[in-house]
Backbone as ProteinMPNN parsed JSONL, in Angstrom:
{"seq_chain_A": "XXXXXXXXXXXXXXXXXXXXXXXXXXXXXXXXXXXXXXXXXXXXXXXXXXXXXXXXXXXXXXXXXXXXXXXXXXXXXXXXXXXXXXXXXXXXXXXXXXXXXXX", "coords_chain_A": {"N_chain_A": [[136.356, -63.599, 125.254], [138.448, -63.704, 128.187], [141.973, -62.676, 128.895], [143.576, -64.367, 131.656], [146.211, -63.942, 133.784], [147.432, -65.855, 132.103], [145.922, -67.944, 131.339], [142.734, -68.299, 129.196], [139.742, -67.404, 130.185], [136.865, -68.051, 129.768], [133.667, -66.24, 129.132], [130.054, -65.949, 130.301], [129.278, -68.692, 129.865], [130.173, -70.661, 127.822], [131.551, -73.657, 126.811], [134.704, -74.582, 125.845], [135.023, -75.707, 122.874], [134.881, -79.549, 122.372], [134.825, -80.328, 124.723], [133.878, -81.227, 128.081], [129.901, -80.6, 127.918], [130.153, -79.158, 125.851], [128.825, -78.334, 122.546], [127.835, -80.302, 119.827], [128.046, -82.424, 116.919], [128.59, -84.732, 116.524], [130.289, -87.821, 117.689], [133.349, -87.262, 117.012], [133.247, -84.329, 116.916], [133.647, -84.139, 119.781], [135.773, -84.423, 122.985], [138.738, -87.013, 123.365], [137.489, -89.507, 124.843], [134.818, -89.09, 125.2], [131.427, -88.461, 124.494], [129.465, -87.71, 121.901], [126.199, -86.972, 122.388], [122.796, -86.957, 122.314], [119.052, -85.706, 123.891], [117.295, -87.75, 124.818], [114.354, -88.207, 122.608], [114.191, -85.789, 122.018], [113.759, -84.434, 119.439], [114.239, -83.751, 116.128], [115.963, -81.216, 115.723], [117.107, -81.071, 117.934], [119.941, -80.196, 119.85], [123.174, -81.592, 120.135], [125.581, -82.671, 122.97], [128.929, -82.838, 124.422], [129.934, -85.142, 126.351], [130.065, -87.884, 129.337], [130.086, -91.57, 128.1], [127.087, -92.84, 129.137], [127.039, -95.924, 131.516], [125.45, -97.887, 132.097], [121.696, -99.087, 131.778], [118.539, -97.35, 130.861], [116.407, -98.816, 132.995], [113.37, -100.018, 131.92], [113.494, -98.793, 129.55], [113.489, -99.777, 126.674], [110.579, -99.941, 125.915], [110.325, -97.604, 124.959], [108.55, -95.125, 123.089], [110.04, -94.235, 119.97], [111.413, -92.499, 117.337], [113.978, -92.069, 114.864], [115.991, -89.56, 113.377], [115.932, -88.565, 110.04], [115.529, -91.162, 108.966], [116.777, -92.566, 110.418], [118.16, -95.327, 112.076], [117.029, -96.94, 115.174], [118.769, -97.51, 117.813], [117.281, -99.373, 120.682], [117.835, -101.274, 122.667], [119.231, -100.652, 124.881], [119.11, -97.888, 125.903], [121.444, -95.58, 127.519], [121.75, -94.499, 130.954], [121.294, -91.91, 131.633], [119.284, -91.304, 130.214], [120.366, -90.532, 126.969], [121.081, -90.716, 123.878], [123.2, -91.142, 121.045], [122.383, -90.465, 119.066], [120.661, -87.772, 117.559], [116.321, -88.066, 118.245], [113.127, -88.328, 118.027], [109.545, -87.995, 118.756], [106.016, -88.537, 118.709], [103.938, -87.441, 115.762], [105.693, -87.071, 113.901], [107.384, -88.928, 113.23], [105.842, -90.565, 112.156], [104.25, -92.932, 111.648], [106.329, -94.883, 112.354], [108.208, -95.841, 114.274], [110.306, -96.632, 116.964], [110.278, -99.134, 119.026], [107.231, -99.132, 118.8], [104.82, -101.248, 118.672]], "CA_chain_A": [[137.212, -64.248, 126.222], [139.547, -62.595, 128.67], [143.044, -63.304, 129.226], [143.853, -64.229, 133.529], [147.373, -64.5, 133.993], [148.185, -66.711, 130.559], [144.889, -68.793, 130.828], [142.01, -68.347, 129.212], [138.487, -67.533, 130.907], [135.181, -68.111, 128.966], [132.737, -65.579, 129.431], [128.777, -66.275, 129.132], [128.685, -70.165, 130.072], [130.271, -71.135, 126.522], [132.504, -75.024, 126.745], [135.408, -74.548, 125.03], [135.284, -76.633, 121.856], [134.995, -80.438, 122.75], [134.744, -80.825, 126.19], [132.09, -82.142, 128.13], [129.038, -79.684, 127.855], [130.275, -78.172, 124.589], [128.292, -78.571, 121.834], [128.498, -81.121, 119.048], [127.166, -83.153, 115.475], [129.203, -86.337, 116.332], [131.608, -88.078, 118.493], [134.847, -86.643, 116.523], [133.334, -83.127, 117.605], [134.024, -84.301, 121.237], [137.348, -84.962, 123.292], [138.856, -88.372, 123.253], [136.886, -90.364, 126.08], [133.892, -88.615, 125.542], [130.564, -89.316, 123.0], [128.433, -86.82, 121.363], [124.58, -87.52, 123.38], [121.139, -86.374, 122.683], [118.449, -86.194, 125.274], [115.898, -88.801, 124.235], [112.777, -87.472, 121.893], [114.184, -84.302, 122.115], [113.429, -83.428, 118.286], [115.587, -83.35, 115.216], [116.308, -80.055, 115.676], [118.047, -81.126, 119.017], [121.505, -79.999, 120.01], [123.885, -82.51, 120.828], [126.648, -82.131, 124.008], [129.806, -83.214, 124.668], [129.613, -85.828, 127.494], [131.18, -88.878, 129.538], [129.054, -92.134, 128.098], [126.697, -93.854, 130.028], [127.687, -97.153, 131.786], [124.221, -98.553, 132.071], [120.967, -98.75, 131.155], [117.939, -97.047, 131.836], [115.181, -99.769, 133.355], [112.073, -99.906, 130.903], [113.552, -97.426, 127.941], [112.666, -100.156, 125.515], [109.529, -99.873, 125.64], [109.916, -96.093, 124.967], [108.13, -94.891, 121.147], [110.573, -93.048, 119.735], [111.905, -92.824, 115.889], [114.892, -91.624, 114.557], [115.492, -88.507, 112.629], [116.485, -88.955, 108.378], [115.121, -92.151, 109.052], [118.197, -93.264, 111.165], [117.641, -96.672, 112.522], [117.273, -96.643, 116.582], [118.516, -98.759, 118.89], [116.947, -98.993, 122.065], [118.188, -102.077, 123.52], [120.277, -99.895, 126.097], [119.413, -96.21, 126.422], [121.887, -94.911, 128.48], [121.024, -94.25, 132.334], [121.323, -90.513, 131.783], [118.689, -90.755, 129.513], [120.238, -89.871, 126.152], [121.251, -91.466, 122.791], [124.341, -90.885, 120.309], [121.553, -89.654, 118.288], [118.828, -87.463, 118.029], [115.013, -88.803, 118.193], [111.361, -87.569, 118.03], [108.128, -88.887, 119.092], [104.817, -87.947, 117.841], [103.344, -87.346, 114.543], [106.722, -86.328, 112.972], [107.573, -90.373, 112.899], [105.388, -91.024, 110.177], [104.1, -94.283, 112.167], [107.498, -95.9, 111.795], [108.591, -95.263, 115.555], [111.265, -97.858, 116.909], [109.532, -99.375, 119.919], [106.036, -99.444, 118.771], [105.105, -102.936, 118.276]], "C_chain_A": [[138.168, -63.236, 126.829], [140.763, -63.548, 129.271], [143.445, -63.037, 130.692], [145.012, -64.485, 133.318], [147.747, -66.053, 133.064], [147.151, -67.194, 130.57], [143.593, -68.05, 130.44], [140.738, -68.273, 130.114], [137.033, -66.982, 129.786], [133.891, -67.437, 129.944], [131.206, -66.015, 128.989], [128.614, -67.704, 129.017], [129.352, -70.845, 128.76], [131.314, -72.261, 127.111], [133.179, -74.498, 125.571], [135.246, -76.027, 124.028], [135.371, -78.83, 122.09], [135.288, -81.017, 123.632], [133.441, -80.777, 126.903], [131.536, -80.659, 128.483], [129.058, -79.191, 126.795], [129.127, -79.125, 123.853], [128.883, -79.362, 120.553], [127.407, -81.729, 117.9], [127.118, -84.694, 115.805], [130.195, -85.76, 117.202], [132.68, -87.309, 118.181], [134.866, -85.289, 116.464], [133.732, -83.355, 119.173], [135.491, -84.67, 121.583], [137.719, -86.16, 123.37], [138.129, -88.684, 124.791], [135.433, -89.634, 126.061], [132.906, -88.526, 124.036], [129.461, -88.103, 122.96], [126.702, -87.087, 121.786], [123.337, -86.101, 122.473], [120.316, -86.566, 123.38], [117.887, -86.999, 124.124], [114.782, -88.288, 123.732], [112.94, -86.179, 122.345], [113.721, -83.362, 120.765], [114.542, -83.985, 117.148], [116.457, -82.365, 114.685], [117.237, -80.0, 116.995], [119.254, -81.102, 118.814], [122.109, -80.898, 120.653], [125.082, -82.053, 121.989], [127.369, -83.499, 124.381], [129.85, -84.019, 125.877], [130.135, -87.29, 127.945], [130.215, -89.777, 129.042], [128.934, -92.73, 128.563], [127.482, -95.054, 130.562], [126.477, -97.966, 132.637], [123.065, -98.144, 131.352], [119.773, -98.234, 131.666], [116.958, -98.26, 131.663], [113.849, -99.055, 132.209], [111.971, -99.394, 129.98], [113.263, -98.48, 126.792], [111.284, -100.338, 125.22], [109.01, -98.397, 125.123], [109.244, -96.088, 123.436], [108.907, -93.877, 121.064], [111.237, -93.406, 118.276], [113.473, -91.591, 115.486], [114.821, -90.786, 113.827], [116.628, -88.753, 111.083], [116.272, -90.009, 108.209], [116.065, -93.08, 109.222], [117.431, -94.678, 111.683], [118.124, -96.32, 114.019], [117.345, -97.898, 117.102], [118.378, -98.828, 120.111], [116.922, -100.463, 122.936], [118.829, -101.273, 124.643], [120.549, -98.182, 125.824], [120.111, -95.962, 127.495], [120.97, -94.188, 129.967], [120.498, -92.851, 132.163], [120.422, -90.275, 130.382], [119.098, -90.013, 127.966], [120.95, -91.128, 125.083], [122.665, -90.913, 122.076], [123.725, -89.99, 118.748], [120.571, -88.714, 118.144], [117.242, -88.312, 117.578], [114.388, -87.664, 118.562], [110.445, -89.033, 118.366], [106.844, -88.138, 118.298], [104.555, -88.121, 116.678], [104.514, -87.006, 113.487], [107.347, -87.997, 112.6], [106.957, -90.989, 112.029], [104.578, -92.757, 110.625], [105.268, -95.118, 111.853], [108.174, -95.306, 113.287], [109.023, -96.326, 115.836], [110.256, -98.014, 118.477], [107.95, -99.596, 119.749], [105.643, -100.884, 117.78], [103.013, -103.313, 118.023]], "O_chain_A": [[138.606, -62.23, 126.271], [140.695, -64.633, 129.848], [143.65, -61.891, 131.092], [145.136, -65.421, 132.528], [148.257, -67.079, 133.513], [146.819, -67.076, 129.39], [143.236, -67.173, 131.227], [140.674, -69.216, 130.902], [136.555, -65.942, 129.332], [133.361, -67.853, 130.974], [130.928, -66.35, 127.837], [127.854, -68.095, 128.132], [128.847, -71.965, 128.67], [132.034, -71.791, 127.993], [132.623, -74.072, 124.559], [135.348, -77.175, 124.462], [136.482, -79.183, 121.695], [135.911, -82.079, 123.621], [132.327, -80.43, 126.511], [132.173, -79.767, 129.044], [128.007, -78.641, 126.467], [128.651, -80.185, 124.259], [130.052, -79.228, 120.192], [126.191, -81.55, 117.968], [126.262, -85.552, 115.589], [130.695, -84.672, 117.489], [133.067, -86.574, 119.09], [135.899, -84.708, 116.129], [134.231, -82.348, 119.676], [136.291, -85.113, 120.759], [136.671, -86.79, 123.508], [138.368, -87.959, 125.757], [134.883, -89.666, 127.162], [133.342, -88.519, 122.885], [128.777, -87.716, 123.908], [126.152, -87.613, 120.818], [123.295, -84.89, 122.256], [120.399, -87.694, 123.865], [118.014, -86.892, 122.904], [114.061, -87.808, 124.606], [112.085, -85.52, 122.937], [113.428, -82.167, 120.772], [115.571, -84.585, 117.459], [117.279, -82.391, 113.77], [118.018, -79.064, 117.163], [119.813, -81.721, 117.908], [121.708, -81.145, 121.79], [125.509, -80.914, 121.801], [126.928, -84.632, 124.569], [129.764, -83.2, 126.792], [130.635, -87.969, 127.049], [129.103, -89.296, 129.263], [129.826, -93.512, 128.894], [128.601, -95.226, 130.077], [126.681, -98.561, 133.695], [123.069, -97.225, 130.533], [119.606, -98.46, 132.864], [116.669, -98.711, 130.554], [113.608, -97.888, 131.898], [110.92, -99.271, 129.351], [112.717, -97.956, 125.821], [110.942, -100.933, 124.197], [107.85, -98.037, 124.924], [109.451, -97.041, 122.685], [108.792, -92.834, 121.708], [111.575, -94.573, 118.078], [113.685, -90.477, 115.964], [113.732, -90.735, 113.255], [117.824, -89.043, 111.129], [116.753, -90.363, 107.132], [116.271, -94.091, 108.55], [116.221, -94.891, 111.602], [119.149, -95.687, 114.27], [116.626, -98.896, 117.049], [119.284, -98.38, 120.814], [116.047, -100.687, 123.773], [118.572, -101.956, 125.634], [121.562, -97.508, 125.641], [119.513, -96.085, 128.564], [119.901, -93.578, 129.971], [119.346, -92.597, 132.513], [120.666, -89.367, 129.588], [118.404, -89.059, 127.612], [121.267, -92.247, 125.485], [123.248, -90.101, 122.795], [124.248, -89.311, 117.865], [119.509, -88.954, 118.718], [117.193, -89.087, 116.623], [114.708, -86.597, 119.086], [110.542, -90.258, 118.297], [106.925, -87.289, 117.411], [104.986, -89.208, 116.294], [104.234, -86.699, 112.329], [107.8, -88.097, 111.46], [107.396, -91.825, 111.239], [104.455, -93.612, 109.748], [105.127, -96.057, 111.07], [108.659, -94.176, 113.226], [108.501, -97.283, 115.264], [109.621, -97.057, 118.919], [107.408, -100.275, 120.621], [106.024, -101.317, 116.693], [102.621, -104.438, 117.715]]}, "name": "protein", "num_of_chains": 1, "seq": "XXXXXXXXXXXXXXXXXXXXXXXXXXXXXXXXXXXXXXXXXXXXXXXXXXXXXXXXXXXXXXXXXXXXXXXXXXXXXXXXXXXXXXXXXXXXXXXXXXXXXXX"}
């Protein structure tokens, strides 16, 4: 980091610490008003980011196959518009046939 006239400037694309874009585990890594997201069937190896949350839903995401990772329970009544969850998810063969949506 380099110091501009008293403030801070982040070199190299890095979000300071709990603001939207930074990186995160959980909500209480993020700033107040803002919710820890994963994209959707990104993995369980997916990185979560700091972000404002949704305020809809996306059209047809319950029908998506997708399973939770530690064998989290998913809820896909209302995936967020922007496509992401509070959790991470997988699809494929790593679900074990226990995929939330497949009916």
């Amino acid at each position: 980091m380099w110091r501009v006239s008293g403030w801070f400037l982040a070199i190299g694309g890095c979000n300071p610490r709990g603001t939207p874009g930074a990186a995160c585990l959980s909500a209480p890594d993020c700033q107040a008003g803002l919710s820890c997201l994963y994209p959707i069937g990104a993995g369980c190896d997916a990185q979560g980011a700091c972000d404002v949350p949704p305020n809809g839903c996306l059209p047809g995401a319950s029908r998506l196959v997708l399973c939770g990772c530690a064998d989290a329970t998913v809820d896909l009544s209302c995936i967020g518009d922007n496509a992401t969850l509070p959790q991470p998810t997988a699809t494929g063969s790593i679900c074990g046939g226990r995929e939330a949506g497949d009916e």
